[in-house]
N, C-alpha and C positions, 0 to 999 in steps of 0.2 A: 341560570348557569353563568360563572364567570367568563370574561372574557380568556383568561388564562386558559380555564376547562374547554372552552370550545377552541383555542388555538391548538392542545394539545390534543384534541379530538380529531380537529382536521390532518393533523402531522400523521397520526395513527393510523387513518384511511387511507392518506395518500401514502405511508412506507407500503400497506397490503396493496394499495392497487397495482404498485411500483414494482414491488415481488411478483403478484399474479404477470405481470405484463413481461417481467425477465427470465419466468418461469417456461411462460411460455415461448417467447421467443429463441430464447437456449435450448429448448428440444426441436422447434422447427427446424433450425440451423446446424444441429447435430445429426439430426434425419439426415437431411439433404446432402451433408459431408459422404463424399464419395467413400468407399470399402464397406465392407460388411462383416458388424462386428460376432458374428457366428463363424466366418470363415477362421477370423485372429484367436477364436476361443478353440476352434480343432485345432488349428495350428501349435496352438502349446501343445499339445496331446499327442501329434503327431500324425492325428487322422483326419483325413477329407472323405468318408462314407455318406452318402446319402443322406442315408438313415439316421447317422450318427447328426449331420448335421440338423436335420429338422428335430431331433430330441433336444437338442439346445435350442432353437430357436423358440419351442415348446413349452422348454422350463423357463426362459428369460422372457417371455412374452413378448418375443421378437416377431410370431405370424399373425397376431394380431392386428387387425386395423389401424391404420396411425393415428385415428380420431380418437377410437379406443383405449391405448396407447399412453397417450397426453391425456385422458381425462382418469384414467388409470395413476396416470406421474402425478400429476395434480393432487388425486385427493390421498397420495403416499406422503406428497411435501406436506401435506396439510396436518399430518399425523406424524411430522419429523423423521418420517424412514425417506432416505434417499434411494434407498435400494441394497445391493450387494455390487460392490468392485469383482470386475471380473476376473480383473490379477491376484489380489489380495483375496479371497472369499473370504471375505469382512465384510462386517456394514458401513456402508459407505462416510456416515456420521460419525462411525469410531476411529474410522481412517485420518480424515480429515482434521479432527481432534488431536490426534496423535500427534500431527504435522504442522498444526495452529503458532502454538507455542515460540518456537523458528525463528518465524516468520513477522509473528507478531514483535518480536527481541529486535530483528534484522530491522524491521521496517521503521520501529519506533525506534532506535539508536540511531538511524540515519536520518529521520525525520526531525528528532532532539539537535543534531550534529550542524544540520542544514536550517535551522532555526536559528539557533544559536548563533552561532559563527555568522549566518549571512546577517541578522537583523546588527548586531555588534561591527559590524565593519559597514554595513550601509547608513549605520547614526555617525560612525566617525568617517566617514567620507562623505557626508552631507553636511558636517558641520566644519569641514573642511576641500568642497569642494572641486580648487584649482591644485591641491598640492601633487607634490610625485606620487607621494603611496595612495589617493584617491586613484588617478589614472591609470598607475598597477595593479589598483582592484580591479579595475575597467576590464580592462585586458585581458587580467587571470578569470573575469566571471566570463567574456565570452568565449573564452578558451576550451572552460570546463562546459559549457553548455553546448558547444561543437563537438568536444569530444565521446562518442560512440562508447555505452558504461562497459560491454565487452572487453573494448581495446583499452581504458585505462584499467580494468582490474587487474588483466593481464600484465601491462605494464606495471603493474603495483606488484605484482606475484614476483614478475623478475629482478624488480628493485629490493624487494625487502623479504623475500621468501629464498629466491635461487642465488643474487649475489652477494648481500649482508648475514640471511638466514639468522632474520631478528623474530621474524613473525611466521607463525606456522598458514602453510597455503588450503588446506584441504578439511571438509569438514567443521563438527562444531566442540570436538571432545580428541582432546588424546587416549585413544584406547589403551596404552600402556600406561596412562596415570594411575596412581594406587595412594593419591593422597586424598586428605579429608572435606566435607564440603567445602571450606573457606578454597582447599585448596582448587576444588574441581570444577570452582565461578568462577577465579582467575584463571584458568585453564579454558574456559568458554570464553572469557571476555577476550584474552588471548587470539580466539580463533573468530572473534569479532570485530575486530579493528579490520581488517583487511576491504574486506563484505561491506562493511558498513560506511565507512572513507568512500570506497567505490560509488556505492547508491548514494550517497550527498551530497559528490562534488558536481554533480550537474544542477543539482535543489541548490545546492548553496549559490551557485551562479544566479539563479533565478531570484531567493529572496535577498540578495545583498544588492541587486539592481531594483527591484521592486520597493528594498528598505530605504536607499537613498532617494531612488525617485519621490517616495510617501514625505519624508523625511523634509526634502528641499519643498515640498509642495507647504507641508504644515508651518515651517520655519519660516514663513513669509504670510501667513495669517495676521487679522488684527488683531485676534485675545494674545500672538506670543510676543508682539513687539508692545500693548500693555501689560504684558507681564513685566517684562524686562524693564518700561518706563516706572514700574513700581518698585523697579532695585532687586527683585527677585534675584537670586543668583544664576546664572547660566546654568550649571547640574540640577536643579530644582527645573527652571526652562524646558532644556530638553529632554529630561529624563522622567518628570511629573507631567507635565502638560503637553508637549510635542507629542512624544513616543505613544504612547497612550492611543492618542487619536492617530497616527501614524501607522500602529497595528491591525486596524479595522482593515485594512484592505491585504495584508499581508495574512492574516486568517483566513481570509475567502479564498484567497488561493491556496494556503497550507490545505484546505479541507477540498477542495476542488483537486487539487493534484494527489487526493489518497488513492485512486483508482491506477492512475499511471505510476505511482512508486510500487503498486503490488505489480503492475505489468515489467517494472525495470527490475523488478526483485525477481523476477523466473531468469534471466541473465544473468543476475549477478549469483544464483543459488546457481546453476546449472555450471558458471564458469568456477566457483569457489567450493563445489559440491557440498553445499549447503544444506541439510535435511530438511527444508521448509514446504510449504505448499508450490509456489512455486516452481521447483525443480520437481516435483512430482504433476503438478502441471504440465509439462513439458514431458513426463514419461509416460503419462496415462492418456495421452495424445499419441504417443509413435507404438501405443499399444492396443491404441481403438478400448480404451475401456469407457465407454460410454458413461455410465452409470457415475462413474469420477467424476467424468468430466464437468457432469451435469452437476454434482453436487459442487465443485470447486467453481464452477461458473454465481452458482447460486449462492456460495458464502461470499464471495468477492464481493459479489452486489452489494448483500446484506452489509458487510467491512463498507462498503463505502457511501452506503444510505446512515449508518452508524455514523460514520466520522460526520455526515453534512451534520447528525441533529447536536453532536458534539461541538462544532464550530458554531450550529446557533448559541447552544448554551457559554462558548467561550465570546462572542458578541455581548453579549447582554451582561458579563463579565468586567469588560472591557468598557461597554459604554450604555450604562443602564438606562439610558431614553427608549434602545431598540425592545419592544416587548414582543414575546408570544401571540404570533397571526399578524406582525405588521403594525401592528399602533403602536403611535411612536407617542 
């Protein structure tokens, strides 16, 4: 067996051990969440009967043992049923699905937005340092990194939705549109800007300080000052050789920080009433539907054990010394 086949071997084991371990932990921590979600399921209904109530506990396998329970949820995940939404009488996998899409758009426009833009102003303010607009970067990244993604979307709603009314505030489609694809992507991209500005400009703060810290670090190596002693051009310098190796540490955190932009993304879905998982995160919580919870708990995971094996493979991308299991 290659060494490749055995690093991809090990990756394999450790995502299922990694699952089995958040699997379980996500239903212990949802048990133990105070209410009862048999009480929230009469209460759509209108009824608090006894009877009525242990017929649901009955059919959701709510009197069941809790050991029982979890090994029950266990071998349902194992067979991809999450269960049934208690809101929705869906399966909880087609819910989820439904709502993927979103979020996926939200998170990766904002995540493109906050790459972009930060590593692009943190090469030109490392290659220049002392000037004004370096130290207005300064400024504006700890600005945006203080600021609460709440309170700027809001602020972003009032500036360009309530007193310019250049960009629509709510949602991800105009329902009175009646034009054709072409037109009903710019119509989403439309009701994207907002949402997506919002969740970046706190990421952008992070990688445009992250880019010029990398940046001033590599710019002062001895392969860039032989380069340069070989006449190499400056754009060739920093843009082949510097950046390059500059970017290795700015991926470990783009892929580190996938977890926390889906946790800024239920704020920024909830304040811009975004149909994403996130804001339905936040409703299937004030609705005790367990069975959601558990499954939106478990794709997050999965989204951001994905994004780590994705930043290995954009590593080795980057800088083909690093291999599969660590040998370099």
């Amino acid at each position: 067996m290659t060494a490749l086949a055995r690093g991809i071997g090990l990756r394999l084991v450790q995502v299922f051990g990694l699952l089995l371990a958040v699997v379980i932990l996500n239903f212990i921590l949802i048990q133990m969440a105070p209410g009862d979600a048999a009480l929230v399921l009469a209460s759509q209904t209108g009824s608090g009967d006894p009877e009525y109530l242990a017929r649901l506990r009955a059919d959701y396998g709510l009197d069941r043992p809790l050991v029982v329970q979890l090994l029950t949820y266990i071998w349902n995940v194992v067979q991809l049923d999450l269960g049934e939404s208690f809101h929705y009488q869906r399966p909880v996998l087609d819910v989820i699905l439904g709502r993927m899409w979103p979020t996926l758009l939200l998170a990766g426009s904002a995540l493109a937005l906050a790459l972009t833009v930060g590593v692009l102003l943190g090469v030109y303010t490392a290659r220049r340092p002392e000037s004004p607009f370096s130290h207005g970067v300064t400024i504006m990244s700890l600005v945006g990194y203080a600021l609460p993604v709440f309170w700027t979307g809001i602020m972003l709603i009032i500036l360009f939705a309530s007193k310019f009314q250049i960009l629509p505030v709510s949602g991800m489609e105009d329902l009175r549109y009646k034009g054709g694809w072409f037109g009903e992507r710019l119509d989403n991209l439309e009701h994207l800007v907002l949402p997506a500005v919002t969740l970046a400009i706190i990421y952008l703060a992070y990688y445009s300080r992250l880019a010029r810290a990398s940046m001033l670090e590599v710019l002062e190596s001895d392969y860039i000052r032989t380069a340069r002693a070989k006449g190499a051009n400056e754009r060739t310098v920093v843009y082949k050789h510097a950046l390059r190796n500059a970017l290795i540490p700015i991926v470990t955190f783009a892929g580190l920080q996938f977890g926390a932009l889906f946790s800024g993304a239920v704020l920024v879905e909830t304040v811009f009433n975004w149909p994403g998982l996130g804001r339905m995160a936040f409703e299937s919580i004030l609705r005790r539907d367990t069975p959601l919870m558990l499954g939106l708990l478990l794709v997050s995971a999965a989204m951001v054990i994905v994004a780590n094996l994705i930043t290995d493979l954009v590593y080795r991308l980057i800088d083909p010394r690093i291999r599969v299991g660590g040998s370099r």
